[in-house]
LUMROBA-949792 format. One line per field, with one value per residue (C-alpha): residue number from 1; residue in three letters; x negated, y, z. Coordinates in steps of 0.25 Angstrom, whole numbers. Layout:
N
nr = [NUM/...];
rest = [ALA/...];
X = [X/...];
Y = [Y/...];
Z = [Z/...];
This chain:
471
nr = [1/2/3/4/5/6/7/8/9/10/11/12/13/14/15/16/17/18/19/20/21/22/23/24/25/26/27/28/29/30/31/32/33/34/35/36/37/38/39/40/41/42/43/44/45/46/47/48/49/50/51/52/53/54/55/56/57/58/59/60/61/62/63/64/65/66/67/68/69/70/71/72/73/74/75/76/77/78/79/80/81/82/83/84/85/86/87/88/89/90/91/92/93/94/95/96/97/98/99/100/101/102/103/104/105/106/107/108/109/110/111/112/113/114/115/116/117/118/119/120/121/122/123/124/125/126/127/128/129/130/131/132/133/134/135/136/137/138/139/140/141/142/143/144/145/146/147/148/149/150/151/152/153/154/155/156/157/158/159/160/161/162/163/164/165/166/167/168/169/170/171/172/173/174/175/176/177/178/179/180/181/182/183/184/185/186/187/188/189/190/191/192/193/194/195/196/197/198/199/200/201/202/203/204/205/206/207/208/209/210/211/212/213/214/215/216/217/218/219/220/221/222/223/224/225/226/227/228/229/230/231/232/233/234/235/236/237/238/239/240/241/242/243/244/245/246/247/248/249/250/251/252/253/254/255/256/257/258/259/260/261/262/263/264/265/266/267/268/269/270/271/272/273/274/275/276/277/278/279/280/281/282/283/284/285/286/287/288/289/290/291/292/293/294/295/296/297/298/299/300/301/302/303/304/305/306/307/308/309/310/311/312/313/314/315/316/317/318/319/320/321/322/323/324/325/326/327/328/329/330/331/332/333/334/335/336/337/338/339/340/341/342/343/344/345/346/347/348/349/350/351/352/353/354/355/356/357/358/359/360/361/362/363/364/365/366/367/368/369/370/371/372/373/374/375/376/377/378/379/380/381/382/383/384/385/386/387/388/389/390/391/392/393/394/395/396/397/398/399/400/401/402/403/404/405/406/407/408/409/410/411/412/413/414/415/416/417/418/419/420/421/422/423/424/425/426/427/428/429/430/431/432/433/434/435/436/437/438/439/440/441/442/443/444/445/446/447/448/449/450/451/452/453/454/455/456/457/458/459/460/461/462/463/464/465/466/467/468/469/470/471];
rest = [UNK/UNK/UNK/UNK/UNK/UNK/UNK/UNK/UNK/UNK/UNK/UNK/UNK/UNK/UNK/UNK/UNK/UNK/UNK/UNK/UNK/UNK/UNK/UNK/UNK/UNK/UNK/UNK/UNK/UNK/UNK/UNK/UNK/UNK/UNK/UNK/UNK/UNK/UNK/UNK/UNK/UNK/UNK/UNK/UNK/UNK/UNK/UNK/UNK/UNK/UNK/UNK/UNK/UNK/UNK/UNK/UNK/UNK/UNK/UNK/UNK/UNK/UNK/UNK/UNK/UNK/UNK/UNK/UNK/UNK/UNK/UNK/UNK/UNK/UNK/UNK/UNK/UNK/UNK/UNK/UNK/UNK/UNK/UNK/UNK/UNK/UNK/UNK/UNK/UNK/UNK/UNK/UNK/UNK/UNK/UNK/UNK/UNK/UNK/UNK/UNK/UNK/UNK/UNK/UNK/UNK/UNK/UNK/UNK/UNK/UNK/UNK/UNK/UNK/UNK/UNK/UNK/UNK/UNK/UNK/UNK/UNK/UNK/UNK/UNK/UNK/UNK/UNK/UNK/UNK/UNK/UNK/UNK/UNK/UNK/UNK/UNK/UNK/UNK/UNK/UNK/UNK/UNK/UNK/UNK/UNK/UNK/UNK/UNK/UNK/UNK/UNK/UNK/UNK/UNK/UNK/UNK/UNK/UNK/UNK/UNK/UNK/UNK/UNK/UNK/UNK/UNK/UNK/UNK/UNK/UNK/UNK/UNK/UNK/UNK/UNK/UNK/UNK/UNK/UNK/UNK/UNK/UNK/UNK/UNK/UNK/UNK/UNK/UNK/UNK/UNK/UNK/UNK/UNK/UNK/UNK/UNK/UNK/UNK/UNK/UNK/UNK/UNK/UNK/UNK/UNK/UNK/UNK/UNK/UNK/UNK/UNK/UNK/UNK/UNK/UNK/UNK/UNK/UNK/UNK/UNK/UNK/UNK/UNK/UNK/UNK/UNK/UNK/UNK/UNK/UNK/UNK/UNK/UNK/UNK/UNK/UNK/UNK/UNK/UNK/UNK/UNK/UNK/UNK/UNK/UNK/UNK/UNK/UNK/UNK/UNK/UNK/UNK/UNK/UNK/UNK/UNK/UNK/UNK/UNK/UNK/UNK/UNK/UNK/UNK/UNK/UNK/UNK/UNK/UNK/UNK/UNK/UNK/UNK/UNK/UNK/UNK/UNK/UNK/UNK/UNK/UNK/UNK/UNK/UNK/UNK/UNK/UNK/UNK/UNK/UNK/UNK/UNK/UNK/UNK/UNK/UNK/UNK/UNK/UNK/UNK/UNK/UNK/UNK/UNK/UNK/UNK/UNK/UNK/UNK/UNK/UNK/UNK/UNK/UNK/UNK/UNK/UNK/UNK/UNK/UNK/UNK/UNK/UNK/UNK/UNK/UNK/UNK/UNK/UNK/UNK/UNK/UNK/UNK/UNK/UNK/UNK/UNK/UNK/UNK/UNK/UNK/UNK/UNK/UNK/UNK/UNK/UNK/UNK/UNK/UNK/UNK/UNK/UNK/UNK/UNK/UNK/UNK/UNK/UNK/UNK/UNK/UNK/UNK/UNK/UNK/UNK/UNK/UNK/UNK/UNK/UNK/UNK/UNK/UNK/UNK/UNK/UNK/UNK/UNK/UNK/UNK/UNK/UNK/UNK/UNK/UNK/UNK/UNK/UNK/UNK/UNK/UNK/UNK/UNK/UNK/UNK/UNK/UNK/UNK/UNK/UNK/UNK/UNK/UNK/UNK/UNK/UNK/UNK/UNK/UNK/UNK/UNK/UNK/UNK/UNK/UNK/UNK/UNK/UNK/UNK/UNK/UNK/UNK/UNK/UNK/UNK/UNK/UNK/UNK/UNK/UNK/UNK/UNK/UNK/UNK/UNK/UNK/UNK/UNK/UNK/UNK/UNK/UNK/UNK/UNK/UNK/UNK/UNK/UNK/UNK/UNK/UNK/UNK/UNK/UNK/UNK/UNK/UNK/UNK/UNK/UNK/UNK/UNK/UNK/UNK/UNK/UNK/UNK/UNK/UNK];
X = [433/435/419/420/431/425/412/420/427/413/407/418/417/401/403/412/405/392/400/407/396/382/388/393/378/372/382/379/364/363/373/364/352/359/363/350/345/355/354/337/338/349/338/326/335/337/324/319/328/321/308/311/307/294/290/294/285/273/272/258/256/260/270/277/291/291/284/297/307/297/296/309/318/307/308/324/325/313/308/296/297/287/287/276/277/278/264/266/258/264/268/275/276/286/272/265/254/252/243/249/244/243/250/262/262/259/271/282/294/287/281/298/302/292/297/312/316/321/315/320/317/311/298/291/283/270/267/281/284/298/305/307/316/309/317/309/315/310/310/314/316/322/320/306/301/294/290/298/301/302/309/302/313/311/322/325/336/345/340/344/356/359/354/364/374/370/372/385/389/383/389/403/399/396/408/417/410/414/429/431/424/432/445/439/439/452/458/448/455/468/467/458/465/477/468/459/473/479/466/464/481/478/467/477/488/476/472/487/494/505/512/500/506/499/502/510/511/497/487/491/502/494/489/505/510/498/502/517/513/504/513/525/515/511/525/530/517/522/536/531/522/532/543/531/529/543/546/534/538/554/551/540/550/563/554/549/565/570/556/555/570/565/554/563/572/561/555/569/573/558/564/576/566/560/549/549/535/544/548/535/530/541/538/523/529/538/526/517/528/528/512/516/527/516/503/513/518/502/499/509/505/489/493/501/492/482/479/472/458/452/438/438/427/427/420/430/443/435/434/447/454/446/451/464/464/457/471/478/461/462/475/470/455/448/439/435/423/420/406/404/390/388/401/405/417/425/436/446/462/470/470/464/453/464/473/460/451/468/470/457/455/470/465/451/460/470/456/448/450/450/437/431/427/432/422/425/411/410/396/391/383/377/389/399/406/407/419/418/429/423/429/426/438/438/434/438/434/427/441/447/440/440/458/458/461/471/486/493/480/480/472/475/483/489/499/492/500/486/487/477/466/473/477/462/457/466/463/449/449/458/447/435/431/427/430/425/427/414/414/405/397/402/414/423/426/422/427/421/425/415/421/414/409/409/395/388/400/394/405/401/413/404/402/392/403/416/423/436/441/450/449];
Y = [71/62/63/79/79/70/79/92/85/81/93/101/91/94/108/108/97/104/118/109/99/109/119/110/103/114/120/105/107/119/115/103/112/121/110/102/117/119/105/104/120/114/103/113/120/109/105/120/119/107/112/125/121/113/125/135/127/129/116/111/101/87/91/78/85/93/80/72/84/85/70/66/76/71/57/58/70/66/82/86/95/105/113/125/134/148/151/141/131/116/108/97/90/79/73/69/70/84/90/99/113/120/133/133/149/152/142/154/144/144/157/161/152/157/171/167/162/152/147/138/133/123/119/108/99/95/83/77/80/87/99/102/112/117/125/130/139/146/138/151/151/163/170/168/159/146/140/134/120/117/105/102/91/85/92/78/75/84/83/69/75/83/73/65/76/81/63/64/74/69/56/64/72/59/51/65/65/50/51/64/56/45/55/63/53/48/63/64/52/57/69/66/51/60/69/60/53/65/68/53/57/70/65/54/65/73/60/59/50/59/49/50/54/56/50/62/53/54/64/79/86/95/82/77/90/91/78/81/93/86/75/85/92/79/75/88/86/72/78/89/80/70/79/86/72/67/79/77/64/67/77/67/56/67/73/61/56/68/71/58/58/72/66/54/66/74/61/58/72/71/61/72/85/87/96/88/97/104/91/86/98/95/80/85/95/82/75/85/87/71/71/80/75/62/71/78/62/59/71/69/53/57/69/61/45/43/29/16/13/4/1/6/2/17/12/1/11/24/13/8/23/25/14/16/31/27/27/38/46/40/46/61/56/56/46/39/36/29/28/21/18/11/17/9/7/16/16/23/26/15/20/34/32/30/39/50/45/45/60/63/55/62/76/73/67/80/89/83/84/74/67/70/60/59/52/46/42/34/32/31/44/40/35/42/37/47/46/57/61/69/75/85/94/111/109/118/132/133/139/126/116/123/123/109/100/108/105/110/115/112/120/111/113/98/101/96/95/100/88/77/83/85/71/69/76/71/57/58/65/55/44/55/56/72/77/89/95/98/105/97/103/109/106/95/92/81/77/71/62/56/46/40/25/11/9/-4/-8/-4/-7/-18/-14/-2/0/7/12/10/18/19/29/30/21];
Z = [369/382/385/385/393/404/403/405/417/422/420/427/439/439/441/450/459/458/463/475/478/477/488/496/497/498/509/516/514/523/533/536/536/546/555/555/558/570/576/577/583/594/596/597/607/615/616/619/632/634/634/640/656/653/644/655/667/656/648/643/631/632/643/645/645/632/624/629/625/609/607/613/602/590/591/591/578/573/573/580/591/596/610/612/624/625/618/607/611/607/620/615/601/597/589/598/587/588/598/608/613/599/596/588/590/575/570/565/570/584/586/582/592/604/602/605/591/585/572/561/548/538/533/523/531/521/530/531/518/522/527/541/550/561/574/584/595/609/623/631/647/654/640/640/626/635/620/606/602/586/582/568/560/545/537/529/539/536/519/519/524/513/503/507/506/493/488/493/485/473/476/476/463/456/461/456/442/441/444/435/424/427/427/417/408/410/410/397/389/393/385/374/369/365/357/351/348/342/335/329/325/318/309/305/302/293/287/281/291/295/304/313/328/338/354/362/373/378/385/390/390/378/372/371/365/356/351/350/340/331/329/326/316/310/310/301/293/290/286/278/271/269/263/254/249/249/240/232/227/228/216/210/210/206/195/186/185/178/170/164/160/153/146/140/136/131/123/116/112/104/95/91/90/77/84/97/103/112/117/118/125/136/136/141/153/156/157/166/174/177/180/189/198/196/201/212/217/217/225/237/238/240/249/258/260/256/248/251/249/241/235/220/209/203/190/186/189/180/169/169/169/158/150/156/151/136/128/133/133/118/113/117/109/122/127/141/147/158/162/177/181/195/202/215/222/230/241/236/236/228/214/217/208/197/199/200/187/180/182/179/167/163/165/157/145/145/145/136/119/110/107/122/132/145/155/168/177/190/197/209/217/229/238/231/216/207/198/184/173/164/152/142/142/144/158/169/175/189/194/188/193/206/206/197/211/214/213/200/193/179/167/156/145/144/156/167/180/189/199/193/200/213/214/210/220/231/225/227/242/246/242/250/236/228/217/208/195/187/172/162/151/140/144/153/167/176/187/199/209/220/228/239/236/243/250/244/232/219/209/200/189/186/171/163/152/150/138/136/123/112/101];
């Protein structure tokens, strides 16, 4: 952020240096031009003057006087001047290298000149290799035209000028650039640090650390009150979270008390019924009713943190739930198997994996009838560890599977309380892990857990079977 904030600074100050800067050279170039112009005319003047009374008394070539007024002007400016009379014909030249007596008559600047007027402009010399402004103007007596002087002058004067004028301006441009980078740095940091702060906050708060508050002491007046209002949402989040939880495990904790003292009542008035099925059906509400406050307590503990990790060897913890699971899978005539091959080790909540494989293995038990077999799998696919129970109960509809992970949905007829696989589910996201519901052939359900694996452990406690069933 601070980056595009310094490049929108800098690009602003571009713009508005190139719509100060690029006028004002080229108002400067022009005005140089125009006085270089002015000055070599007022020069050629002069000279003219000069000239005026030894052209008058009918001068010759070589005439000693006019060669002093040509060469005396060029070896001071550097120009070359050149005087012709009345019919054009060159008299003196600064370049005494140039024959005298030709006519100049056919030149457009002097035939201008000889006629009364004046006569200026530019031209690219091929010999020198530059531009040069010539001025040529009439040397008139009585108003009669006597001849012209032309002053000839190299144009890089007055370009190096502008050169350097155009540096200079560069030279600010670039010291500008540099102070609103520096500034607009500073100005940039200002005002992101706070955001970058508040962001760094708010994916705290989203991750589940509603404590999280962020600085509203820093940064712009908007920044601050942004602040102020996401720490006051945070804040009534916290609370209504808190008291959701609070009530949660207030009713949890008020429930059990009173069913458990109902159970104990319900168990002792058994012993005085002679038909105690009534009693015994009331006895199992009591008990769906206490899985419930349990899966309701379980619930608001994963919504609110989230546990610590630690690395998990999946195959050793399927097979010991499958043994641990073996009496109460053998008083129903189910069996348990448990078939890991290669599985690895996992980072993982702190007794997730239990709790997942127990609901699970519980709802696989209450589906399945007497003399099926409930398998639970682990293996490793790729980077990923695949955790199956399988068993081979009625199975669910499409629409079933679809609602099964929500809250409170519960098809079976053994009273579920609908929340085993909303706690799986919640267990396994928690752990960046997916779960799915698949229907087996003819008929069954499996489940499917993929849970991500720890690069370079392969488990060694993998087995290739372990069995654990009724006797």
């Amino acid at each position: 952020m601070t980056g595009r904030l310094v490049a929108t600074y800098l690009l602003l100050a571009v713009v508005v240096l190139v719509a100060l800067e690029v006028p004002l050279g080229i108002v400067n170039q022009r005005g140089q031009v125009r006085e270089f112009e002015r000055r070599v005319e007022r020069d050629a003047v002069a000279l003219a003057a000069l000239s005026e009374d030894v052209l008058q008394a009918g001068a010759t070539p070589g005439d000693a006087a006019l060669r002093r007024i040509s060469t005396s002007y060029g070896e001071s400016s550097g120009a070359r001047v050149v005087i012709v009379d009345a019919a054009g014909r060159l008299v003196a030249d600064s370049d005494t290298a140039r024959p005298l007596g030709r006519s100049f008559s056919s030149r457009p600047e002097i035939a201008d000149a000889l006629t009364g007027g004046v006569a200026i402009g530019t031209r690219r010399s091929q010999t020198l290799g530059d531009r040069l402004l010539y001025v040529a103007v009439p040397v008139s007596s009585g108003g009669t035209v006597r001849g012209a002087v032309r002053v000839t002058i190299p144009m890089s004067r007055v370009d190096s000028q502008i050169r350097r004028y155009w540096l200079a301006l560069g030279g600010i441009a670039l010291v500008v650039l540099v102070a609103v980078a520096i500034a607009g740095r500073a100005l940039a940091q200002w005002v992101s640090r706070p955001l970058t702060r508040l962001r760094n906050t708010a994916r705290r708060a989203g991750g589940g650390d509603l404590a999280a508050r962020a600085d509203v002491t820093q940064g712009p007046a908007e920044v601050r009150e942004l602040a102020r209002d996401f720490d006051e949402m945070v804040a009534r989040l916290e609370r209504l979270v808190s008291a959701q939880e609070e009530f949660v495990a207030d009713a949890s904790h008020q429930l059990r008390s009173p069913l458990t003292a109902l159970r104990l009542r319900l168990e002792n008035l058994t012993q005085a019924v002679a038909t105690p099925d009534d009693v015994e059906a009331a006895i199992g509400e009591v008990d769906r009713l206490s899985r419930l406050v349990d899966g309701l307590l379980a619930l608001a503990r994963l919504d609110r943190a989230r546990a610590p990790r630690a690395r998990v060897d999946v195959a050793s913890v399927v097979a010991e739930r499958a043994a641990a699971w073996g009496p109460a899978a053998a008083e129903v005539g189910v069996r348990i198997v448990a078939e890991t091959a290669g599985a690895a080790e996992a980072e993982l909540g702190t007794g997730s994996l239990d709790q997942i494989l127990d609901n699970l293995i519980s709802n696989a038990l209450d589906a399945s009838p007497p003399g099926e077999t409930v398998v639970l799998g682990a293996g490793r696919a790729r980077a990923r560890i695949e955790v199956v129970v399988e068993d081979r109960g009625p199975g669910m509809t499409d629409e079933q599977r679809r609602r099964a992970f929500d809250r409170f949905a519960s098809w079976r007829d053994s009273g579920g309380t609908g929340l085993g696989l909303a706690i799986v589910r919640r267990l396994v996201e928690a752990d960046d892990g997916e779960v799915a519901l698949e229907q087996v052939a003819p008929h069954g359900l499996r489940v499917r857990i993929c849970l991500p694996a720890v690069a370079g452990r392969q488990s060694g406690a993998a087995t290739d079977r372990d069995t654990a069933h009724a006797g």
